[in-house]
C-alpha positions as CSV (number, residue, x, y, z in Angstrom):
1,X,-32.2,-8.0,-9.0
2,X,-33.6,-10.2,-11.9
3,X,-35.7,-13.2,-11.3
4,X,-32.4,-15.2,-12.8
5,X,-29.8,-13.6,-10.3
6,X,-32.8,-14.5,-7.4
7,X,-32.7,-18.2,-8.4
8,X,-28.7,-18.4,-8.2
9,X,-28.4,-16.3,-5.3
10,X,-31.1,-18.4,-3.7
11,X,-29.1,-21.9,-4.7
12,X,-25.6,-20.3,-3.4
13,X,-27.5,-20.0,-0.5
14,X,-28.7,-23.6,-0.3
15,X,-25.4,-24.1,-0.3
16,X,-24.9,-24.5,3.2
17,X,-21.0,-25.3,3.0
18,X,-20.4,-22.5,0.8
19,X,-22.6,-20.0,2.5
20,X,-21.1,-20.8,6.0
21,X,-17.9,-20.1,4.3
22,X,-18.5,-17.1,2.5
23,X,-19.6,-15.6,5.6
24,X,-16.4,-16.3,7.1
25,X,-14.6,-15.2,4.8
26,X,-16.4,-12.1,4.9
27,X,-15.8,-11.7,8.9
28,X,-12.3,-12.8,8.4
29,X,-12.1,-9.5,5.8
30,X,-14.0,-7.6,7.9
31,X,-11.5,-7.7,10.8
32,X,-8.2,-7.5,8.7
33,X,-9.4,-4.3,7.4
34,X,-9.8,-2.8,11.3
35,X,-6.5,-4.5,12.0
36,X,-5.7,-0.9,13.5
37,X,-8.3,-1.1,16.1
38,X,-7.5,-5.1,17.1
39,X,-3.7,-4.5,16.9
40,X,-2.0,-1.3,17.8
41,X,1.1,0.2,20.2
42,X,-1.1,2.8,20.7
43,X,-4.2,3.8,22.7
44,X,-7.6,3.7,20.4
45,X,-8.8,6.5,22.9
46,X,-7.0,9.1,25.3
47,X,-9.0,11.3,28.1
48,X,-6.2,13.1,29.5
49,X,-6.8,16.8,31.6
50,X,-10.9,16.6,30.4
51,X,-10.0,16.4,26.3
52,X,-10.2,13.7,24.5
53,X,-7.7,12.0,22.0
54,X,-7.7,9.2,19.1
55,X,-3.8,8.1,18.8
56,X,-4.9,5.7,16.8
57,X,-6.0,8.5,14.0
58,X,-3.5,11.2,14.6
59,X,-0.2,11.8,15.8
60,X,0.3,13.9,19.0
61,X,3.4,15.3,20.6
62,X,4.5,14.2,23.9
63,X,3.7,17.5,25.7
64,X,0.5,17.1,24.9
65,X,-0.4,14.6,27.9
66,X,2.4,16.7,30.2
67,X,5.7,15.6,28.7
68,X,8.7,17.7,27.6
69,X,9.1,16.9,24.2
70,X,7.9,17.7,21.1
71,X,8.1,14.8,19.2
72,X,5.6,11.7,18.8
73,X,4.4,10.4,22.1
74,X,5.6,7.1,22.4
75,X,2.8,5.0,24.1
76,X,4.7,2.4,25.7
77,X,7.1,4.4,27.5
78,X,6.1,4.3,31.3
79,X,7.1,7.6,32.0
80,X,4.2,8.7,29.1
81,X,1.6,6.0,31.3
82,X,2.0,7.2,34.2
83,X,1.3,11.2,32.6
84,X,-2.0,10.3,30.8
85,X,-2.8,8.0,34.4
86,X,-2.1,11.1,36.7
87,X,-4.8,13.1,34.6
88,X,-7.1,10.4,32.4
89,X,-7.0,6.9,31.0
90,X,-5.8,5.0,27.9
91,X,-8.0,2.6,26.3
92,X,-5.9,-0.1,24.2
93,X,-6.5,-2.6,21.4
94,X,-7.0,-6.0,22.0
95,X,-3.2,-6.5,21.1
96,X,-0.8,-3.9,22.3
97,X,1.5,-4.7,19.6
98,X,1.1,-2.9,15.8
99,X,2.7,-5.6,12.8
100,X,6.4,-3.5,13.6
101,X,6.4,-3.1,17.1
102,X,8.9,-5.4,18.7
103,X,8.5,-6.6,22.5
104,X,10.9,-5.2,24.3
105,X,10.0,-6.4,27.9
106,X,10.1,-10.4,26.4
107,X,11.7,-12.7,29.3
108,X,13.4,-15.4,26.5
109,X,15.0,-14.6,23.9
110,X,13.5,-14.2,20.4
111,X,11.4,-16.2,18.6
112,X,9.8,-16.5,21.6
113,X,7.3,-18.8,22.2
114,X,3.2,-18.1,22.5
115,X,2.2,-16.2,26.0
116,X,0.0,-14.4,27.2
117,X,1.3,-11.3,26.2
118,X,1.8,-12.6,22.1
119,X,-0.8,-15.1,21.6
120,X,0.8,-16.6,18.7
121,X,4.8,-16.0,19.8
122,X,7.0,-13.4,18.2
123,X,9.0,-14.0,15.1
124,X,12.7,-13.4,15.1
125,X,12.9,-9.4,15.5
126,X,10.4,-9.8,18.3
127,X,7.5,-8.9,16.9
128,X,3.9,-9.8,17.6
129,X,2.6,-12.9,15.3
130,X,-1.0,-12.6,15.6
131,X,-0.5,-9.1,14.9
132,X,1.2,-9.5,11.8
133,X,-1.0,-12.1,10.5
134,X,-3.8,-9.3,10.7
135,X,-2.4,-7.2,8.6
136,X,-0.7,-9.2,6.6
137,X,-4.2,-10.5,5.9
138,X,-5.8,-7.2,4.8
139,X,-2.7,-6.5,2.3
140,X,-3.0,-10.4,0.8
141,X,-7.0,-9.9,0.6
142,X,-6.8,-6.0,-0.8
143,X,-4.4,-6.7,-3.2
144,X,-5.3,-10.0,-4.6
145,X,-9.0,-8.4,-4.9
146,X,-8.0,-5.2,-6.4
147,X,-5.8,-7.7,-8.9
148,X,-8.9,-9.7,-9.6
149,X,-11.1,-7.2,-10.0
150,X,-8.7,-5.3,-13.0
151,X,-7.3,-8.4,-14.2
152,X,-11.0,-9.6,-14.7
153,X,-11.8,-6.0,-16.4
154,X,-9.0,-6.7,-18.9
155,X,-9.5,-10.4,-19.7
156,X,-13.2,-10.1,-20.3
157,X,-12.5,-6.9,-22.7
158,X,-10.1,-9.1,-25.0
159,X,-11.6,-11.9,-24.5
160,X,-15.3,-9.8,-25.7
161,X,-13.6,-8.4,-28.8
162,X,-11.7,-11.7,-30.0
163,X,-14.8,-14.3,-30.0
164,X,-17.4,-11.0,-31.1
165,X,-15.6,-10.2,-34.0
166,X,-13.8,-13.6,-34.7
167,X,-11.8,-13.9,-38.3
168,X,-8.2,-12.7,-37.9
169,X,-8.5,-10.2,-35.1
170,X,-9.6,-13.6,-33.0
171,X,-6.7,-15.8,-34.5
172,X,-3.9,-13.0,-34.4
173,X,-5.4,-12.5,-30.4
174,X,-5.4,-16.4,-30.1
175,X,-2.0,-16.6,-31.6
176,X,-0.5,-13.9,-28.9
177,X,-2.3,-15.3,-25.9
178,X,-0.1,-18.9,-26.8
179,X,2.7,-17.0,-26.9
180,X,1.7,-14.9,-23.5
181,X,0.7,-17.8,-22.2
182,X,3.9,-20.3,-22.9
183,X,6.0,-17.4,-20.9
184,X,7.5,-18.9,-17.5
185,X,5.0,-16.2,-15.3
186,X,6.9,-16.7,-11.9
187,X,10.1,-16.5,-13.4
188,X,9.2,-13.2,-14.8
189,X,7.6,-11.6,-12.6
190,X,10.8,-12.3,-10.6
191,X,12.9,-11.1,-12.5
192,X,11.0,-7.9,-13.4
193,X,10.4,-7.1,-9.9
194,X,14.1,-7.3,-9.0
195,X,15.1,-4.6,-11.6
196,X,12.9,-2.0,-9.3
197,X,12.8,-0.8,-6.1
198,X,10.4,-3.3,-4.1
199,X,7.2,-0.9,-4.1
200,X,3.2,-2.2,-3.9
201,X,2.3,-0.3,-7.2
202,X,5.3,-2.1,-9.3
203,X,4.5,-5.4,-8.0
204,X,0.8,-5.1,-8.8
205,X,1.6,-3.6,-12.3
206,X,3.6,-6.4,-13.5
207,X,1.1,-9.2,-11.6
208,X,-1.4,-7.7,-13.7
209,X,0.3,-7.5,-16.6
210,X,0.6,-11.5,-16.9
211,X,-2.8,-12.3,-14.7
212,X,-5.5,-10.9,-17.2
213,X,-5.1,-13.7,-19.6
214,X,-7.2,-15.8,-17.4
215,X,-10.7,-15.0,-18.5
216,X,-10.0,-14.6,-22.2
217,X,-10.7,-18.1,-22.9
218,X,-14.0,-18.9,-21.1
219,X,-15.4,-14.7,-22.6
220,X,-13.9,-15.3,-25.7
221,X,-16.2,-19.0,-26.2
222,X,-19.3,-17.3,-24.7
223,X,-19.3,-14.9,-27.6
224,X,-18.7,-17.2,-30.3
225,X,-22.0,-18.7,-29.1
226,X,-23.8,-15.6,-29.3
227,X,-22.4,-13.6,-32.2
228,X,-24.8,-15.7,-34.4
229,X,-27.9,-15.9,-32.2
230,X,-30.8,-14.4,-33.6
231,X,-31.4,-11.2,-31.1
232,X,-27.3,-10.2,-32.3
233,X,-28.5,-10.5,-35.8
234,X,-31.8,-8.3,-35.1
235,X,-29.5,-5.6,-33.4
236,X,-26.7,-5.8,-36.5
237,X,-29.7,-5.1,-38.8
238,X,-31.0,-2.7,-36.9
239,X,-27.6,-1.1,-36.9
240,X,-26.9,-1.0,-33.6
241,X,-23.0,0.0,-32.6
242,X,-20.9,-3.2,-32.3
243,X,-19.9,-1.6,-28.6
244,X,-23.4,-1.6,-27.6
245,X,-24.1,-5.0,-28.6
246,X,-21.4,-6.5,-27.2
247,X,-21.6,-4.5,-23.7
248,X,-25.2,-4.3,-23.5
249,X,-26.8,-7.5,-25.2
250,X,-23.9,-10.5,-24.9
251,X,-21.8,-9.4,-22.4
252,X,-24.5,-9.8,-19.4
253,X,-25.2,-13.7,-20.7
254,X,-22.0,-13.7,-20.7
255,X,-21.1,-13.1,-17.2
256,X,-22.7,-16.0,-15.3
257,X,-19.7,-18.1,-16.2
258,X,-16.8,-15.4,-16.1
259,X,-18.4,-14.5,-12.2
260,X,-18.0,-18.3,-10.9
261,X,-14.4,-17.9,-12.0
262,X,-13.7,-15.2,-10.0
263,X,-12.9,-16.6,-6.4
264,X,-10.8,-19.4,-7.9
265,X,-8.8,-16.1,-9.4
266,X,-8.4,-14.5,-6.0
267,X,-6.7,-17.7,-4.6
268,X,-4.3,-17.7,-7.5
269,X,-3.7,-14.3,-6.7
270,X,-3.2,-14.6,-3.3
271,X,-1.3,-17.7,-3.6
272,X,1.1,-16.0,-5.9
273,X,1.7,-13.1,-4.2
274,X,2.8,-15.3,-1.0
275,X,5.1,-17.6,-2.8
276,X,7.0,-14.3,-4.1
277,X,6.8,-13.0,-0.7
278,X,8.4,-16.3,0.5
279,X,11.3,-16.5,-2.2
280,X,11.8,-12.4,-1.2
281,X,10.6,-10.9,-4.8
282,X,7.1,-9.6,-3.1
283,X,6.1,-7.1,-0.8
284,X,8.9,-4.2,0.6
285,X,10.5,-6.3,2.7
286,X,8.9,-4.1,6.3
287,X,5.4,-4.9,5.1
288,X,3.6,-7.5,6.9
289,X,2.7,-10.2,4.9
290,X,1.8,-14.4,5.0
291,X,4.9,-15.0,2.8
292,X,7.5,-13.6,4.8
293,X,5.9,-15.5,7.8
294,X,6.4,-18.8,6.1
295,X,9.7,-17.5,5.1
296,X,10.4,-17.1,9.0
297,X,9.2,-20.4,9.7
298,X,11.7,-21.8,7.2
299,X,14.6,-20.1,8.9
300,X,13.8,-20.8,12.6
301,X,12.7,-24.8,12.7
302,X,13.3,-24.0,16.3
303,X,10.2,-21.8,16.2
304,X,7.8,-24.1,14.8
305,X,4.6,-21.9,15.7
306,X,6.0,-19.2,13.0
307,X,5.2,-22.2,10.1
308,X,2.7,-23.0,12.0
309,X,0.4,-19.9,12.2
310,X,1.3,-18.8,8.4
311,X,0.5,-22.3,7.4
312,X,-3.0,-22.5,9.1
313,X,-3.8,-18.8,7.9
314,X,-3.0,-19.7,4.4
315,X,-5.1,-22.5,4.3
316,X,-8.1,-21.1,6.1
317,X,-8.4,-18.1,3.9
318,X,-7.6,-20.3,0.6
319,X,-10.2,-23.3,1.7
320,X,-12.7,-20.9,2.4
321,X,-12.1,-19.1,-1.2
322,X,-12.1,-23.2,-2.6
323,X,-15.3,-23.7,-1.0
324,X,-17.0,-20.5,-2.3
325,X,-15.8,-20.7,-5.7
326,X,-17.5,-24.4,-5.9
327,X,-20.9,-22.7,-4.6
328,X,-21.1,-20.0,-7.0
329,X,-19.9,-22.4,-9.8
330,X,-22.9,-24.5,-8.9
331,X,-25.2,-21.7,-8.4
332,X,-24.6,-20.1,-12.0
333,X,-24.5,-23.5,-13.7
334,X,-26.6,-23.1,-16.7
335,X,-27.8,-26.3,-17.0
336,X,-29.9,-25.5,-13.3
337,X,-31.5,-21.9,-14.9
């Protein structure tokens, strides 16, 4: 790590707001991504007649722990409990309940309220809350990252070639992005996600197709600084590839400002993909996810903890991004190198 990255890492750190958060954010991550091994309907480990057995990795048939069918062993059938207790033990997840498994043994009817048995209630097909927050949380995070990361790759790219080489290719460039930019993006994306099947890889296509424009602007400006600085003029002379110059020489001053942008990206991402969740253009609708919570919450105001737990985890995980974003802002200010 350069002496320059040590100095900004070293003020994000001083920081103590934005530290505190980032490492929240980074437990929160963390467990969304083992939301298998916190929530589950089936055992994280098996001993049953001196074997072991990891349900939670592979499917086994029922006659495996002494049953008489050959199909998937259904964990929470207490004919299958009292096989694997007769010869072994079960050990369970913290929540017996994966993000599709409805309670079947609920004494009201559904939404039910918070228990002990669902923490946070059940939503209206019975179905654990806390559960599917979890992994609603790792799909919002995953894919509002993997968006960031490729919309960032994309944005930086244009932006790289418009300000480097300037003349028309930056005012035909410029010209597009107005007219990229003065599209409706919502509406769009709504209305190119209806005409396919709902599906993770269409969706994150078509997000990315109108999120890369983002970074242009602030790239495009860093390299209209540099393109005349006197170490681009040494390399021109020099004749050193226009590719190398611009990925090798400006693009790493270049960075300090694209990088601070990046978290305020993620919540944009994440904030759009829940809103077209909510209005039903997102996700497949049996994928967990924060929008379709909210959406819940919206259609049972007799269940208020269903608005209530999507609310909360939207704005814990988008705070936390706010607060990070600020911190890295400050730590790659230029003025403080």
């Amino acid at each position: 790590m350069s002496p320059i990255m040590q100095a900004r890492f070293k003020r994000f750190k001083q920081n103590k707001l934005g530290f505190r958060c980032f490492i929240l954010f980074v437990i929160i991550f963390i467990l969304s991504l083992g939301s298998e091994f916190l929530a589950n309907d089936r055992p994280l480990l098996v001993k049953y007649d001196h074997s072991l057995y990891f349900p939670v990795f592979k499917d086994y048939p029922e006659t495996t722990f002494g049953g008489v069918f050959q199909t998937e062993t259904d964990y929470k059938d207490p004919a299958v409990q009292s096989l694997i207790d007769e010869k072994g033990w079960a050990v369970w997840s913290l929540i017996p309940f994966s993000y599709q498994t409805p309670n079947f043994a609920l004494a009201q009817p559904v939404p039910s309220p918070p228990s002990m048995q669902n923490w946070l209630g059940t939503d209206d097909q019975g179905r654990d809350v806390l559960a599917r927050i979890l992994y609603g949380l790792r799909v919002s995070l995953l894919f509002g990252l993997a968006l960031t990361f490729f919309a960032s790759i994309i944005g930086v790219i244009v932006g790289a070639v418009q300000g480097y080489y300037g003349g028309w290719v930056d005012l035909i460039g410029q010209r597009i992005l107005e007219v990229w930019g003065g599209l409706p993006t919502l509406f769009m994306v709504m209305v190119l996600v209806s005409m396919f099947t709902p599906s993770v890889y269409w969706l994150f296509v078509i997000m990315l197709i109108f999120g890369w424009p983002s970074l242009v602007g602030l790239v495009r400006a860093e390299f209209l600084r540099a393109r005349n600085l006197d170490y681009v003029r040494a390399a021109r002379a020099l004749g050193v590839r226009d590719s190398t110059i611009i990925f090798r020489h400006i693009l790493p001053n270049a960075m300090s400002s694209t990088l601070s942008q990046l978290p305020f990206m993620l919540t944009a991402n994440i904030t759009a993909l829940t809103a077209l969740d909510f209005l039903g253009y997102g996700l497949p609708p049996d994928a967990a996810s924060l929008g379709e919570l909210l959406l819940q919450g919206k259609n049972n105001l007799n269940a208020p903890w269903l608005a209530l737990s999507g609310f909360f985890t939207l704005a814990l995980v988008l705070s936390l991004l706010i607060y990070i974003g600020e911190a890295t802002r400050d730590a790659f200010d230029p003025r403080r190198n």
